[in-house]
N, C-alpha and C positions, 0 to 999 in steps of 0.2 A: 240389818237394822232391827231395833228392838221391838215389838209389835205393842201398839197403843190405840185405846179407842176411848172417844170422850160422846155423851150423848147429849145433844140440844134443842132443845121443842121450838120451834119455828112457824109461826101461825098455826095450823091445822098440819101441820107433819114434825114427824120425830126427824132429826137427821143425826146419824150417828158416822162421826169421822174416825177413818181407820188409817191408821199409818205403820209403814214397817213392815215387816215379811209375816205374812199369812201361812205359814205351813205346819206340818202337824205337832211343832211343837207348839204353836200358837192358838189353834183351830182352838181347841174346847174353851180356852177363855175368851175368843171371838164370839164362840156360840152362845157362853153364858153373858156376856158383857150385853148380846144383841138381845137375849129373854128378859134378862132383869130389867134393860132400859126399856122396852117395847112391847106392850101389852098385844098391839094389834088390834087397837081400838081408833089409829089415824093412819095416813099413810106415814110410808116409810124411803127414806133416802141415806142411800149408804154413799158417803162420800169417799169414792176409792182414789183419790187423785195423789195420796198419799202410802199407797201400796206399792213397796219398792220390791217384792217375789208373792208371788200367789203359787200351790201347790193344788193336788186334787182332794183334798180336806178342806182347804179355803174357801172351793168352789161350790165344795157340800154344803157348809153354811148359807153361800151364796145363794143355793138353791132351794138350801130347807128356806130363808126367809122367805122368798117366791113364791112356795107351797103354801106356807102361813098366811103371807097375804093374801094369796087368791083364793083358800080355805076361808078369809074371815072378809071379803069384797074389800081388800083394801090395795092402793097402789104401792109400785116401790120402783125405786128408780136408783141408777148409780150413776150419782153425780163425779163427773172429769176422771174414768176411770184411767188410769195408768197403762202406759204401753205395757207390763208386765199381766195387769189384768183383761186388757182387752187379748194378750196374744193368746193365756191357757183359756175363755172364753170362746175365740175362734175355733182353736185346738180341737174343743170339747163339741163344738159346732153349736153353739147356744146364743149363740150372743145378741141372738136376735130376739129374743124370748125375752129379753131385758131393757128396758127402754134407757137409752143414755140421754142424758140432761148435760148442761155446762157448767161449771165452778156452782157452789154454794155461796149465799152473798150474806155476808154477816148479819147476823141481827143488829139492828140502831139500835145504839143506845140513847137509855133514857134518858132527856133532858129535863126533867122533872129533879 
């Protein structure tokens, strides 16, 4: 599957939804798609519920954003990670170092 990520500001957090195979053809526009949208100025939620193969470049991402937020005091969380994400997470024995949340819930839209 094709790899895509959209970024959406959510009260006081970015959440940036990723779908599709994360591997190293895909990795450096992960990592650029997660720089451009994310300053590291709120928390961070990476919506992995849509990650149908993760690789160990995926995970690199996974873990530079990690670094960056704990570098800048900011949280981050992977929201409804996929059994493909949670297996190379186990794998790597990390997966605790990452706090899981549940489904992302849309933004309301404005009735104005």
């Amino acid at each position: 599957m094709e790899f895509s990520s959209t970024a959406t500001r959510i009260a006081d957090r970015l959440v940036l939804t990723v779908a599709g195979d994360v591997d190293l053809a895909a990795h450096t526009r992960f990592h650029d798609d997660l720089d451009q949208s994310w300053d590291a100025s709120c928390d961070l939620v990476i919506d992995c519920s849509g990650i149908t193969f993760l690789d160990s470049m995926g995970l690199r991402v996974l873990v530079h954003a990690m670094q960056r937020a704990d570098a800048n005091g900011r949280d981050i969380a992977l929201a409804a990670p996929s059994v493909p994400v949670q297996r190379v997470l186990d794998l790597a024995g990390i997966r605790t170092l990452f706090t899981e949340i549940g489904p992302v819930a849309e933004p309301e839209a404005d009735l104005a």
